[in-house]
Biopython code that builds the backbone (N, CA, C, O; Angstrom):
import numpy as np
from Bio.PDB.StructureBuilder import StructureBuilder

atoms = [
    (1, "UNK", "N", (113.353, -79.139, 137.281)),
    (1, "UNK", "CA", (112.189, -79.841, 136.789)),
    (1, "UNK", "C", (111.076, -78.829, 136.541)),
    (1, "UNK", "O", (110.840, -78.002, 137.422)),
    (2, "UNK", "N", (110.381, -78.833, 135.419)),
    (2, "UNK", "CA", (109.269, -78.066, 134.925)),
    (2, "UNK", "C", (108.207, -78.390, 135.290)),
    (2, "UNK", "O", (107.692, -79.434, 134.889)),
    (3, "UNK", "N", (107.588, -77.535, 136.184)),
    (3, "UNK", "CA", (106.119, -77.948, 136.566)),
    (3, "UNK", "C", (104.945, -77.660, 135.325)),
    (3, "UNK", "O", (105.059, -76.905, 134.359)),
    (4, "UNK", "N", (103.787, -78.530, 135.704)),
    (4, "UNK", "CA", (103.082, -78.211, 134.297)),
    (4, "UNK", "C", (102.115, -76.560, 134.603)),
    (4, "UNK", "O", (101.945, -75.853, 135.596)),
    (5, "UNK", "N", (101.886, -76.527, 133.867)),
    (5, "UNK", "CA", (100.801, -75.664, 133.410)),
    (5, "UNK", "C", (99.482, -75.448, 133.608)),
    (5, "UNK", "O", (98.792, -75.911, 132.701)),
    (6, "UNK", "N", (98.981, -74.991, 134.340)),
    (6, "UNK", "CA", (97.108, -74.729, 135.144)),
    (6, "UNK", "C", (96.690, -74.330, 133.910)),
    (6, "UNK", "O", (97.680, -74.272, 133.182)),
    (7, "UNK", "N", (95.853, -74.075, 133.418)),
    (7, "UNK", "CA", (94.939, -72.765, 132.564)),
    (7, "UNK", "C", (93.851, -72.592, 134.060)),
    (7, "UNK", "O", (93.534, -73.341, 134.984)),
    (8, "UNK", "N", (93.464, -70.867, 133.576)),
    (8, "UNK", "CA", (92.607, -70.552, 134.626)),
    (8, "UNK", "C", (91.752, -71.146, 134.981)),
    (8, "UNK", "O", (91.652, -71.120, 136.208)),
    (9, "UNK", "N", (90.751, -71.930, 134.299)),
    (9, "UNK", "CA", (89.427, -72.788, 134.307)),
    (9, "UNK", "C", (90.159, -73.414, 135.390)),
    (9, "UNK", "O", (90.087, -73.142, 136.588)),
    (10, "UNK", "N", (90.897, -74.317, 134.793)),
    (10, "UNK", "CA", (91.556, -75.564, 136.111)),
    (10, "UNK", "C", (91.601, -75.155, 137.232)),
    (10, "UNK", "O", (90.912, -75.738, 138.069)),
    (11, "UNK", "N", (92.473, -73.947, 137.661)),
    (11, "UNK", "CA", (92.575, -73.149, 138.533)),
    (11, "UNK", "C", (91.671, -73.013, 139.392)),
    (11, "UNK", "O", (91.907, -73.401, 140.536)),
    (12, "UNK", "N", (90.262, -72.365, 139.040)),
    (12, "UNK", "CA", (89.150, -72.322, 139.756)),
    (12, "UNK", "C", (88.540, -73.149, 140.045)),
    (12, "UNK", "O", (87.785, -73.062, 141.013)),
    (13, "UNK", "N", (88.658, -74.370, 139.229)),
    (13, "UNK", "CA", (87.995, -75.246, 139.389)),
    (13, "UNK", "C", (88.645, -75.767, 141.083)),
    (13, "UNK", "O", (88.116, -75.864, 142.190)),
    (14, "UNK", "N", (89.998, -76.005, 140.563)),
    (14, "UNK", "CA", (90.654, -76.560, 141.846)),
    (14, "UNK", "C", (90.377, -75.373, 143.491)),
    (14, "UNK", "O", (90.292, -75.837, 144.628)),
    (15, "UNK", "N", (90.334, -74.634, 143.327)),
    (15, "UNK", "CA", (90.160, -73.573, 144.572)),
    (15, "UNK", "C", (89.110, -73.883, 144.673)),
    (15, "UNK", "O", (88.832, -73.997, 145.867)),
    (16, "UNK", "N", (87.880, -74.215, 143.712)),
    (16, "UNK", "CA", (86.719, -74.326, 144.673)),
    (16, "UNK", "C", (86.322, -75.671, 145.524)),
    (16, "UNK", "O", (85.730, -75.876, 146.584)),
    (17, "UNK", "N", (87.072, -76.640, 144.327)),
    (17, "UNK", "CA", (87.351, -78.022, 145.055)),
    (17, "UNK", "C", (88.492, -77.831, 146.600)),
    (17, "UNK", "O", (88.076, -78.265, 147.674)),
    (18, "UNK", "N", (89.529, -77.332, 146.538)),
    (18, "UNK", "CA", (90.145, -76.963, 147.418)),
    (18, "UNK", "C", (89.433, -76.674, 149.195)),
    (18, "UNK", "O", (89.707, -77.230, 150.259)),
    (19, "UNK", "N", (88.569, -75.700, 148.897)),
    (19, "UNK", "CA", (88.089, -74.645, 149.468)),
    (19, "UNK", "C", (87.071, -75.594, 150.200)),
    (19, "UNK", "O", (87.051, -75.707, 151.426)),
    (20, "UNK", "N", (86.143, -76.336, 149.261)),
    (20, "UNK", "CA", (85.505, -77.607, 150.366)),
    (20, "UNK", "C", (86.375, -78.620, 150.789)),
    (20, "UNK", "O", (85.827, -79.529, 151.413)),
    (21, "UNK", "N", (87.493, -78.701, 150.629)),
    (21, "UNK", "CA", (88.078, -79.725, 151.505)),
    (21, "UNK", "C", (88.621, -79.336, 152.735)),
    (21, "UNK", "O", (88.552, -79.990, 153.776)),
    (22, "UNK", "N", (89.292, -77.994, 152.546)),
    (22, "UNK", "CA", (89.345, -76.840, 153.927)),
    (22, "UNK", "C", (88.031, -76.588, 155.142)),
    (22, "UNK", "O", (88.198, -76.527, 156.360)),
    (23, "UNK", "N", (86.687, -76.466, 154.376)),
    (23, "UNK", "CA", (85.716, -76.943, 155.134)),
    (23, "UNK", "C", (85.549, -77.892, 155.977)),
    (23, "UNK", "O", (85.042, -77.927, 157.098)),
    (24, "UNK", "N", (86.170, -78.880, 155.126)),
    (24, "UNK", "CA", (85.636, -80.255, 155.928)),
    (24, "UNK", "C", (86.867, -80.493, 156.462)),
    (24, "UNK", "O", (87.149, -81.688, 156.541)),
    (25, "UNK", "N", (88.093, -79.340, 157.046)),
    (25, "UNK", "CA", (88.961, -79.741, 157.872)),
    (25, "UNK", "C", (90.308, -79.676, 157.648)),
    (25, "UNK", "O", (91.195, -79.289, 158.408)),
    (26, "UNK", "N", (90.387, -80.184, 156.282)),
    (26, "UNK", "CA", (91.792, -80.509, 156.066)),
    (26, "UNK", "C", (92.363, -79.324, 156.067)),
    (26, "UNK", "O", (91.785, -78.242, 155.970)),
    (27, "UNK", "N", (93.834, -79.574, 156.210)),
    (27, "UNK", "CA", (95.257, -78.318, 156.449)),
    (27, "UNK", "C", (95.178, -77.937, 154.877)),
    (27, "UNK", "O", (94.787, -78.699, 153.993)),
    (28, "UNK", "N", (95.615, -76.639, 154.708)),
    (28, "UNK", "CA", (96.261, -76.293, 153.082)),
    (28, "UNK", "C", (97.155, -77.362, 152.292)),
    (28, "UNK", "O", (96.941, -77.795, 151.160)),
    (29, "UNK", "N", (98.418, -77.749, 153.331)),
    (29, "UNK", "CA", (99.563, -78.639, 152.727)),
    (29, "UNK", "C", (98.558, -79.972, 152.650)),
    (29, "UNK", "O", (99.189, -80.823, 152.022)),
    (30, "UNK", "N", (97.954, -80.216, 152.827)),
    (30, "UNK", "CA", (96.737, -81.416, 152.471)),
    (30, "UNK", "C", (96.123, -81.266, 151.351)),
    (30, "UNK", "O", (96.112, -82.132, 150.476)),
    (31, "UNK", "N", (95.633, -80.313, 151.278)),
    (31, "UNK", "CA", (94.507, -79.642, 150.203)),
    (31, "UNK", "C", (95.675, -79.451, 148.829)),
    (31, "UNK", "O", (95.245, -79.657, 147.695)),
    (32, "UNK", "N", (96.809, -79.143, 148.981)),
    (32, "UNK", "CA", (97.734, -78.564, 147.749)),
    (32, "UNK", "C", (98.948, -80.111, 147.530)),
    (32, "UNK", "O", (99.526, -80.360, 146.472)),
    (33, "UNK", "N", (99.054, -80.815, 148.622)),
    (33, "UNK", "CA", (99.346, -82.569, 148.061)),
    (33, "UNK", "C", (98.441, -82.651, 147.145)),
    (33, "UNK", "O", (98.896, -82.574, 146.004)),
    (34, "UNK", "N", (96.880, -82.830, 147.264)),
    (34, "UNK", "CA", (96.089, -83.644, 146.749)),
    (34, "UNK", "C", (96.103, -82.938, 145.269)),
    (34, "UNK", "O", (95.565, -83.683, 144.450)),
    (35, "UNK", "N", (96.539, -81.785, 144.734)),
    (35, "UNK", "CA", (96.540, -81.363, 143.896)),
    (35, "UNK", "C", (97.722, -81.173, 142.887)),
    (35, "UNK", "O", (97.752, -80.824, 141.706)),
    (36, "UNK", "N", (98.598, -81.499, 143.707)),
    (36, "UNK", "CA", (100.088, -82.042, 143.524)),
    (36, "UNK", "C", (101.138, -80.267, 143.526)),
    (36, "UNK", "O", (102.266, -79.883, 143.215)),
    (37, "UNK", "N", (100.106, -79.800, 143.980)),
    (37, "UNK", "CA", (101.166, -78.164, 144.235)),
    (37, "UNK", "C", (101.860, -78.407, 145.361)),
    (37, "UNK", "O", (102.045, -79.431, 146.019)),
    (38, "UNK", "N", (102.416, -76.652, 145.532)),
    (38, "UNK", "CA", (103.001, -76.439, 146.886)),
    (38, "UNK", "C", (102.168, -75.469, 147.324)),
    (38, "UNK", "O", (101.436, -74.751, 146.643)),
    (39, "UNK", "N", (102.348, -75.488, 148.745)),
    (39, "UNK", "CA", (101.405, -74.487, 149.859)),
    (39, "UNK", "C", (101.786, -73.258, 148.929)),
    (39, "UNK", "O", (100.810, -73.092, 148.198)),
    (40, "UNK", "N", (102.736, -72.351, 148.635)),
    (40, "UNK", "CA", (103.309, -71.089, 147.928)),
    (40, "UNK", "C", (102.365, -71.485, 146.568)),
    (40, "UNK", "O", (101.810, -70.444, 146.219)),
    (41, "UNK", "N", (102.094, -72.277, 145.938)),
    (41, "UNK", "CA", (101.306, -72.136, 144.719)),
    (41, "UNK", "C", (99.723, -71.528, 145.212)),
    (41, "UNK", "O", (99.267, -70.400, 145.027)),
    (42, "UNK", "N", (99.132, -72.628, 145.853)),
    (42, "UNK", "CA", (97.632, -72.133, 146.452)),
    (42, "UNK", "C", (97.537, -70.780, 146.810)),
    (42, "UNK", "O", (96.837, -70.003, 146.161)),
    (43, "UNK", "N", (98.286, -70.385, 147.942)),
    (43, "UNK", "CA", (98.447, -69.392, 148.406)),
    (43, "UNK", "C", (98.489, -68.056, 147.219)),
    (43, "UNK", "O", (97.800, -67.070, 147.482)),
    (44, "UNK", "N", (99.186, -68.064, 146.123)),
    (44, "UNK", "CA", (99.352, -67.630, 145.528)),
    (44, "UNK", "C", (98.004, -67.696, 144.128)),
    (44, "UNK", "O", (98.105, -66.905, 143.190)),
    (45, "UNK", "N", (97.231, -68.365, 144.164)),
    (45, "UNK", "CA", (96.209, -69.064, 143.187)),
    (45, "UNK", "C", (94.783, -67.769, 144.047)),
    (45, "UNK", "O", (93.998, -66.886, 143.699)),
    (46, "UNK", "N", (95.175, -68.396, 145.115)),
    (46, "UNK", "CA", (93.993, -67.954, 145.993)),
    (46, "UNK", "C", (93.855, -66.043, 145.921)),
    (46, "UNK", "O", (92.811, -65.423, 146.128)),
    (47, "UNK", "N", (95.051, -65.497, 145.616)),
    (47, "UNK", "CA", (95.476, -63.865, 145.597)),
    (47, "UNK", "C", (95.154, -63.927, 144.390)),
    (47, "UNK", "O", (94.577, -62.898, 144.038)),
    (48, "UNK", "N", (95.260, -64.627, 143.647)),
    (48, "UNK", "CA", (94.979, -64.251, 141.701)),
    (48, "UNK", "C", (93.645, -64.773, 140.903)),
    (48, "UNK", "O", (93.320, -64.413, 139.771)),
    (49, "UNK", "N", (92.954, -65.688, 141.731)),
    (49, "UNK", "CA", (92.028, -65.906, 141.297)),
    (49, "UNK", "C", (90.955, -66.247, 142.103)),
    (49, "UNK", "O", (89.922, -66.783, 141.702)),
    (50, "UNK", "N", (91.409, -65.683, 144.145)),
    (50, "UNK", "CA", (90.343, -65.969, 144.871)),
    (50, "UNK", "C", (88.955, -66.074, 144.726)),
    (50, "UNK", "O", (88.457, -67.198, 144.793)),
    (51, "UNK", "N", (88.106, -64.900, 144.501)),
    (51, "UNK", "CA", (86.665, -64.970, 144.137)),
    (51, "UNK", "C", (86.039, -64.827, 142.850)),
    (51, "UNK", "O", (84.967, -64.302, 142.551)),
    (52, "UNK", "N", (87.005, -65.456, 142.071)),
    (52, "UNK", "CA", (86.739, -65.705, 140.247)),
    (52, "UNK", "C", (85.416, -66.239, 140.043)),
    (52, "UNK", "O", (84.834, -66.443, 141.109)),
    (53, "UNK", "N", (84.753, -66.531, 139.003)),
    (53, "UNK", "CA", (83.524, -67.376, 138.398)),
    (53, "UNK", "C", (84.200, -67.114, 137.265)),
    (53, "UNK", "O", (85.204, -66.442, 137.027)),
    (54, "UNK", "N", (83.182, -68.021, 136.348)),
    (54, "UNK", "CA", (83.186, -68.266, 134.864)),
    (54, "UNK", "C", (83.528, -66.619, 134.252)),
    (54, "UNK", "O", (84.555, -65.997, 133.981)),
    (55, "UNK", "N", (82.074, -66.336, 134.215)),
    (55, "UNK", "CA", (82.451, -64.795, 134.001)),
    (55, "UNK", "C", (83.202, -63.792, 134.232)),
    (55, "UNK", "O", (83.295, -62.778, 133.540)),
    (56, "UNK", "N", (83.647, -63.990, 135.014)),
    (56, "UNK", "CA", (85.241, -63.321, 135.964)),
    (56, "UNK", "C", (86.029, -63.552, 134.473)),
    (56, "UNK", "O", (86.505, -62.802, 133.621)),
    (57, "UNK", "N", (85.911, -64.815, 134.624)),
    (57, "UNK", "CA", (87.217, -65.424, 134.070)),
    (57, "UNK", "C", (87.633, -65.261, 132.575)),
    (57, "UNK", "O", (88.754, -65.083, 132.098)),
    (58, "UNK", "N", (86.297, -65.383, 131.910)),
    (58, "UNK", "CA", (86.212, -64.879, 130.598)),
    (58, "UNK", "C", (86.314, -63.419, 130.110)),
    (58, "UNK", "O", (86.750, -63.141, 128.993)),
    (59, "UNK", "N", (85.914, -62.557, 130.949)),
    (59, "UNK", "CA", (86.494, -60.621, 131.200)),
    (59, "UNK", "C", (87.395, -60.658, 131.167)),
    (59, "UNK", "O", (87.948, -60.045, 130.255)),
    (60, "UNK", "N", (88.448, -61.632, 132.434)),
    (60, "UNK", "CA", (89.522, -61.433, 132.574)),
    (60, "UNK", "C", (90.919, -61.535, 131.056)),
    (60, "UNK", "O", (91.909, -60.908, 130.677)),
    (61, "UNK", "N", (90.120, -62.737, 130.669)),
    (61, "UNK", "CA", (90.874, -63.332, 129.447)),
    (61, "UNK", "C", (90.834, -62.326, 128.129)),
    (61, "UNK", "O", (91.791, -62.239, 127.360)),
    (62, "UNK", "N", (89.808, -61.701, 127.995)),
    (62, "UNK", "CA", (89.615, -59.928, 126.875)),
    (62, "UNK", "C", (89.894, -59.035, 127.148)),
    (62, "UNK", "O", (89.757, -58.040, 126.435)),
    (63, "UNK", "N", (90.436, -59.040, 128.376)),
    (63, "UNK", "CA", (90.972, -58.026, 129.330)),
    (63, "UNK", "C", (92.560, -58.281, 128.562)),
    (63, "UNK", "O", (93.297, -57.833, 127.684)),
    (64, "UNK", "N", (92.486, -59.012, 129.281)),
    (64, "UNK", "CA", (94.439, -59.594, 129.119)),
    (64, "UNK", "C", (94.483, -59.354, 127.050)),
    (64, "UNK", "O", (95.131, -58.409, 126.600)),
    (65, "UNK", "N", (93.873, -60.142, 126.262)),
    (65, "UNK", "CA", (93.678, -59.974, 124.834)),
    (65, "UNK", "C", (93.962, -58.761, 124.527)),
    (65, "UNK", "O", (95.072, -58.571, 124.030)),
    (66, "UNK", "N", (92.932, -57.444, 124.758)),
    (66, "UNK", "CA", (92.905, -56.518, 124.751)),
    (66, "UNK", "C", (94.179, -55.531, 124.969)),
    (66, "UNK", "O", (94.336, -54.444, 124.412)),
    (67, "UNK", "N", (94.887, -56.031, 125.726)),
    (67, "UNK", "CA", (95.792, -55.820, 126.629)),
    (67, "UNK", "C", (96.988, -55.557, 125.500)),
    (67, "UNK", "O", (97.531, -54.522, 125.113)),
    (68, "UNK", "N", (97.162, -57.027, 125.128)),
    (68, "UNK", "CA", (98.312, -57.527, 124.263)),
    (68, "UNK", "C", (98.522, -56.751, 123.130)),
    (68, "UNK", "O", (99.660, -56.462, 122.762)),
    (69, "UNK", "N", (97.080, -56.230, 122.290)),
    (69, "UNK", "CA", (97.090, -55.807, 121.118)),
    (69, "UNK", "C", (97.197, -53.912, 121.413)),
    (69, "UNK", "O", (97.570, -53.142, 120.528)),
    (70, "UNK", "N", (96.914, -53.604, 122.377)),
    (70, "UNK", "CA", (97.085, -52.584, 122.892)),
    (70, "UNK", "C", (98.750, -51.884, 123.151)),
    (70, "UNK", "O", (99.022, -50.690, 123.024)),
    (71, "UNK", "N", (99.854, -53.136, 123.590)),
    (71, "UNK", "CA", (101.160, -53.273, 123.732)),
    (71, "UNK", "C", (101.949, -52.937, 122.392)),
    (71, "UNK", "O", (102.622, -51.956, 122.076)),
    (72, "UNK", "N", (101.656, -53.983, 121.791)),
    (72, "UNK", "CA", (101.570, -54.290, 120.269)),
    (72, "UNK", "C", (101.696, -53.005, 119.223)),
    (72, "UNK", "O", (102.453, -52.914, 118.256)),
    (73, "UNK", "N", (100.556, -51.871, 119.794)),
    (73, "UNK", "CA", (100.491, -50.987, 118.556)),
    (73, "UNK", "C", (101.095, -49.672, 119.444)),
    (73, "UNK", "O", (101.538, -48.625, 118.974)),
    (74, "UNK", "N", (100.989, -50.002, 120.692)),
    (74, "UNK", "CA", (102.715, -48.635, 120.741)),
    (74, "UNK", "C", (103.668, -48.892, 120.726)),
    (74, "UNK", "O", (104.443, -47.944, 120.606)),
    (75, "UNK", "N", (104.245, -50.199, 120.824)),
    (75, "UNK", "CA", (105.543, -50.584, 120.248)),
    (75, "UNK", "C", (105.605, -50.055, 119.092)),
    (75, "UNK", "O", (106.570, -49.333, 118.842)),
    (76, "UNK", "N", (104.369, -50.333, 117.880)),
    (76, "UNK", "CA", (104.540, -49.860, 116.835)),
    (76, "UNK", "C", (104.520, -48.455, 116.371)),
    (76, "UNK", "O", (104.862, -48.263, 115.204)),
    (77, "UNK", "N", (104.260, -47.691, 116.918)),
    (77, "UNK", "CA", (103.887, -46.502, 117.498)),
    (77, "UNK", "C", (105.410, -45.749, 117.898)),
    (77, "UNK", "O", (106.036, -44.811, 117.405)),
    (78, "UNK", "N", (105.563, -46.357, 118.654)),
    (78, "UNK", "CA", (106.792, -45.758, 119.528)),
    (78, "UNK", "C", (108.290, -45.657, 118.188)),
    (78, "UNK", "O", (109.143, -44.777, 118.068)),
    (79, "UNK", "N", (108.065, -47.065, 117.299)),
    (79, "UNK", "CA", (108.385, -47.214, 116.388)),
    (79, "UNK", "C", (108.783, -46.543, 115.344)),
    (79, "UNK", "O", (109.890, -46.588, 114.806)),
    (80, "UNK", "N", (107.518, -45.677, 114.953)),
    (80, "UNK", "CA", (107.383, -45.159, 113.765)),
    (80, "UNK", "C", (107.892, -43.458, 114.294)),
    (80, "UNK", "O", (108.525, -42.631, 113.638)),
    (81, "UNK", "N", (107.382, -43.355, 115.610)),
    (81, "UNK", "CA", (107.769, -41.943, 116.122)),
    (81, "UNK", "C", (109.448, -41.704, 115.994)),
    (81, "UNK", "O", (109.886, -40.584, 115.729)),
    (82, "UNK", "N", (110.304, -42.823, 116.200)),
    (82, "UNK", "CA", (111.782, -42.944, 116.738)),
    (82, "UNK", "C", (111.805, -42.583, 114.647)),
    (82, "UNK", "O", (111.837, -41.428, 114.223)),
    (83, "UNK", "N", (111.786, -43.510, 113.937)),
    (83, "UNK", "CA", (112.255, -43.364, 112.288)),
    (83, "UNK", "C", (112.076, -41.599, 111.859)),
    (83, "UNK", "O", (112.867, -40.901, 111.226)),
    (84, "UNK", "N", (110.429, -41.132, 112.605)),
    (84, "UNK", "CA", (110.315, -39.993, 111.523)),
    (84, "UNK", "C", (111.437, -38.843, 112.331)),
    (84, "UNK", "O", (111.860, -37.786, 111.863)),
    (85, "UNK", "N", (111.716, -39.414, 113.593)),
    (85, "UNK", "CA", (112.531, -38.031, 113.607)),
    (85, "UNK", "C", (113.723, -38.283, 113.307)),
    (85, "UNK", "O", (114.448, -37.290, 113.371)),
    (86, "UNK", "N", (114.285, -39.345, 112.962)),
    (86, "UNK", "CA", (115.874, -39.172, 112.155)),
    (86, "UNK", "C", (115.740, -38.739, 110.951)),
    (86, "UNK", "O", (116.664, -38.219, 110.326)),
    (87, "UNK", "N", (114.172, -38.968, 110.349)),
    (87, "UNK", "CA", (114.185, -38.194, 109.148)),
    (87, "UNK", "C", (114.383, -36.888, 109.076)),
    (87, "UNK", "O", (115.029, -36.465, 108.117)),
    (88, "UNK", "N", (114.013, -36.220, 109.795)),
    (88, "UNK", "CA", (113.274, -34.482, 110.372)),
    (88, "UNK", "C", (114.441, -34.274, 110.562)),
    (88, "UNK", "O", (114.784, -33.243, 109.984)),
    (89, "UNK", "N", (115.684, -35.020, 111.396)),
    (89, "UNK", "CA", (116.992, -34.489, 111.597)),
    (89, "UNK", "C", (117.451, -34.685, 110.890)),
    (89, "UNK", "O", (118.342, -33.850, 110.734)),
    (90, "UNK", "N", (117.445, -35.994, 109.586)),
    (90, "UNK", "CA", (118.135, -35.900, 108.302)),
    (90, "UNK", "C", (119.221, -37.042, 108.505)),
    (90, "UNK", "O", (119.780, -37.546, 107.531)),
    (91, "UNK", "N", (119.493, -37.425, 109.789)),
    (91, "UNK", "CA", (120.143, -38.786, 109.724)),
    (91, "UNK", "C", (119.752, -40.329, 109.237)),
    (91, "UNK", "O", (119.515, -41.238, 110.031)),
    (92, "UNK", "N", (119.723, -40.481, 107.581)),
    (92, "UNK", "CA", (119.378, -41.564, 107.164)),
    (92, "UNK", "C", (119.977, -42.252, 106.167)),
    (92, "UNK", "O", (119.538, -43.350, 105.824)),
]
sb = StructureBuilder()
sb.init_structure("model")
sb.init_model(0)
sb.init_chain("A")
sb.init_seg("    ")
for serial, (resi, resn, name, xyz) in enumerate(atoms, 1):
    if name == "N":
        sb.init_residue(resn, " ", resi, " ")
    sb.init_atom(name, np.array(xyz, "f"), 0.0, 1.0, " ", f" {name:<3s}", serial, name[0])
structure = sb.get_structure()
């Protein structure tokens, strides 16, 4: 069965909602029912997006962008390096 899909916003949103219900007592496996996770999800939410904000979150996301297109052009890169030397060796 496929669990759905957080986007980060949600995410934080829920840890901070989370995080006051831990205040006011409740266990984790309480706090991650009410959210319909598992204790291993939170736990895991809490390491990746513990002390996030908005702004965190939006860096994070041009970060990652940045990231992609960065991947992208040494693949292409790596690419063009592998063709010119079969040329240079003449295997074509």
């Amino acid at each position: 069965m496929k669990g759905k899909k957080h986007t980060p916003e949600q995410v934080i949103a829920k840890l901070a909602e989370g995080d006051r219900m831990l205040n006011e007592g409740k266990t984790v496996g309480e706090v991650a029912r009410t959210f319909g996770i598992t204790e291993t999800t939170w736990h895991r939410w809490k390491n990746t997006y513990g002390g996030m904000k908005g702004p965190d979150m939006k860096r994070l996301k041009e970060l990652e962008a940045e990231n992609r297109k960065l991947k992208i052009m040494v693949a292409e890169l790596s690419l063009d390096k592998a063709m010119l030397k079969e040329l240079a060796i003449g295997n074509f």
